[in-house]
C-alpha positions in Angstrom: 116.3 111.3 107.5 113.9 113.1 105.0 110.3 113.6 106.1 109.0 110.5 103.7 111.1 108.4 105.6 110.2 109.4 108.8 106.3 108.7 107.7 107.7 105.7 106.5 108.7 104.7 109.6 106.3 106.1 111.9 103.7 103.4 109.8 105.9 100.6 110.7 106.1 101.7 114.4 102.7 101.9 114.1 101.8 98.6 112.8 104.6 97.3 115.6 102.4 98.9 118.3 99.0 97.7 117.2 100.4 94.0 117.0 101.5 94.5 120.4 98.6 96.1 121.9 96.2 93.5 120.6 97.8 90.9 122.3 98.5 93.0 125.9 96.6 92.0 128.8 96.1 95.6 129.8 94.6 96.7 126.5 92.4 94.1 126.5 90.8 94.3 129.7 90.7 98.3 128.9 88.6 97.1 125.6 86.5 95.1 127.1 85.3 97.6 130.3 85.0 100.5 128.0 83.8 99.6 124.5 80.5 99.9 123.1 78.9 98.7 120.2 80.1 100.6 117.7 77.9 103.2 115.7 77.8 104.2 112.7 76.9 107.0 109.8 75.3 106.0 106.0 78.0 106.6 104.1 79.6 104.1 101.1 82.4 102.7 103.4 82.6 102.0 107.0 81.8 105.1 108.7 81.9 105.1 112.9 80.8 107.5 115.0 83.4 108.4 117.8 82.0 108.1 121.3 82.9 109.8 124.9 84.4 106.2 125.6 86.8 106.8 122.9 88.6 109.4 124.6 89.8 107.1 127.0 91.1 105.0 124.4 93.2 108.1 123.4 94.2 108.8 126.7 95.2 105.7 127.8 96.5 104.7 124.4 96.7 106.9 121.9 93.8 105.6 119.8 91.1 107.9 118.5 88.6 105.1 118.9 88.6 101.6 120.6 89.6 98.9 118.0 88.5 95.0 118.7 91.9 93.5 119.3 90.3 90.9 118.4 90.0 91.7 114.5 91.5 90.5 111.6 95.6 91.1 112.0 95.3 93.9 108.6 93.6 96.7 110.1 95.1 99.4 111.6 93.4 101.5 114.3 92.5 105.0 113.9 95.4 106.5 115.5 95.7 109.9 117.8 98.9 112.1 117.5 100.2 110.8 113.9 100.5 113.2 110.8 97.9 113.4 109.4 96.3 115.1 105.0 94.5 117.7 106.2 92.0 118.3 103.0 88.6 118.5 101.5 86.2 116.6 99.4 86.1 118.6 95.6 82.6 117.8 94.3 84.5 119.5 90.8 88.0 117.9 90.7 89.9 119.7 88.3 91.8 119.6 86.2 91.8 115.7 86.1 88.4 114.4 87.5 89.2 111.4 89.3 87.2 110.4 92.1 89.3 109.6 95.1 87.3 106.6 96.6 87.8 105.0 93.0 90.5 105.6 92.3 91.4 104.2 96.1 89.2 100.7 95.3 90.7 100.1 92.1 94.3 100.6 94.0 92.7 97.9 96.2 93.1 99.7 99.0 90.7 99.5 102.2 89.2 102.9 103.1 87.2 103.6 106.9 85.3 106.4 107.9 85.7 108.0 111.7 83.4 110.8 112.7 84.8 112.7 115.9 82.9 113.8 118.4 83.6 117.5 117.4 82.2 117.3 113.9 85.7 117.1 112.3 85.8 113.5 109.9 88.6 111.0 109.5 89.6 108.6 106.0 91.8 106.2 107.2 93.1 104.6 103.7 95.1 101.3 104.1 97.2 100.1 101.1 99.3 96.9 101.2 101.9 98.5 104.6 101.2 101.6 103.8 98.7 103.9 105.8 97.8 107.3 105.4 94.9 109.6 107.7 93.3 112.6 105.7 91.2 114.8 108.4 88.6 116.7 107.0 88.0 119.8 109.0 84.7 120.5 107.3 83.2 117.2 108.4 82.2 116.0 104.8 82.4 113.0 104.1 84.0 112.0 100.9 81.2 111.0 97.9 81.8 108.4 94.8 82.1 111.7 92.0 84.4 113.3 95.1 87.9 114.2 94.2 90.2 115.8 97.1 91.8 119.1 97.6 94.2 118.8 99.9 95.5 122.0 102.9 99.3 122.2 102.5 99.4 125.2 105.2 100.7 127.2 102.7 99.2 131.0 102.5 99.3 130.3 98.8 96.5 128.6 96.4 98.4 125.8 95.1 96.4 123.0 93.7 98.2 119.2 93.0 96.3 116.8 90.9 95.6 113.6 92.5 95.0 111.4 89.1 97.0 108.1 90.6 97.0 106.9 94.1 101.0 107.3 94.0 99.5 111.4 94.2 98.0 110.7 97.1 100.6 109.8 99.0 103.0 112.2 97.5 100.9 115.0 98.5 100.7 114.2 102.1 104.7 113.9 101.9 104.9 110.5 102.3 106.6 107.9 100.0 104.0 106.1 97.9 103.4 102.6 98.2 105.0 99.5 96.7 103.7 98.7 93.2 102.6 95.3 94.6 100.4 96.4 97.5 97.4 94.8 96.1 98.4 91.7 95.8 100.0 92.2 99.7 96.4 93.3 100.9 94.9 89.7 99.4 97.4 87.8 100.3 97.0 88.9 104.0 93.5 88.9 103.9 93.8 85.3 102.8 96.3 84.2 105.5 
């Protein structure tokens, strides 16, 4: 099995788990004792602030913060343990200036925020079935003009554009997303 379809499949098992969790007892009553309201940073998406509460959550179930089971069905938690973009925001992406919260909305996809308790910042990008984590070790958070330069653990200075969201994906080493994820996101919004 290659390393994009073992992403691939880690997303699906992921998805599996989150439909089940929402719907188990145990998680529930675990929600309900532990969560807070959540809290949250200025930022142009949905930013949260992780709390001490939500190392529980990652303890007991692998979450980096606790999700409302009770949500709409389309969003995935913020998950602990899963590979994850390590990268930074590029104030001057070059050589192809594209914005990567752009050129994420007009790819329809959904995009949260997660600041952790140690500083460090978490994108979680949703597109269609396909989910992807970038950590930013910096804690920056991503601005509208701000492309991405992504950490391949390499000791080498290699740079890959990110012009089309198919990049993005690519670049984290995991397949990119159906063509049609767009219209998947509305319709499951809409159902």
């Amino acid at each position: 099995m290659s390393r994009g379809q073992a992403a691939d499949r880690d997303v699906v098992l992921g998805a599996h788990a989150w439909a089940y969790m929402r719907h188990d007892p145990r998680y529930r009553e675990d929600w309900t004792a532990q969560s807070a309201a959540p809290r949250f940073e200025a930022a142009g998406y949905s930013l949260r602030v992780q709390t001490e509460a939500d190392l529980l959550a990652e303890a007991e179930w692998a979450l980096l913060a606790w999700e409302d089971p009770g949500a709409e069905a389309w969003r995935s938690p913020f998950w602990s343990g899963v590979p994850m973009l390590i990268g930074e925001p590029d104030p001057d992406p070059w050589p192809d200036p594209a914005p990567l919260l752009g050129l994420l909305a007009e790819a329809g996809a959904q995009v949260e925020g997660l600041r952790l308790l140690d500083g460090r910042f978490i994108l979680k990008v949703e597109l269609g079935n396909a989910l992807l984590q970038i950590l930013v070790p910096s804690g920056r958070t991503f601005g509208s003009g701000d492309g991405i330069m992504a950490k391949l653990g390499l000791p080498l200075p290699l740079e890959a554009v990110v012009a089309r969201i198919g990049d993005l994906w690519r670049v984290s080493g995991r397949p990119p997303p159906p063509r049609n994820s767009r219209d998947r996101v509305r319709k499951t919004r809409s159902s």
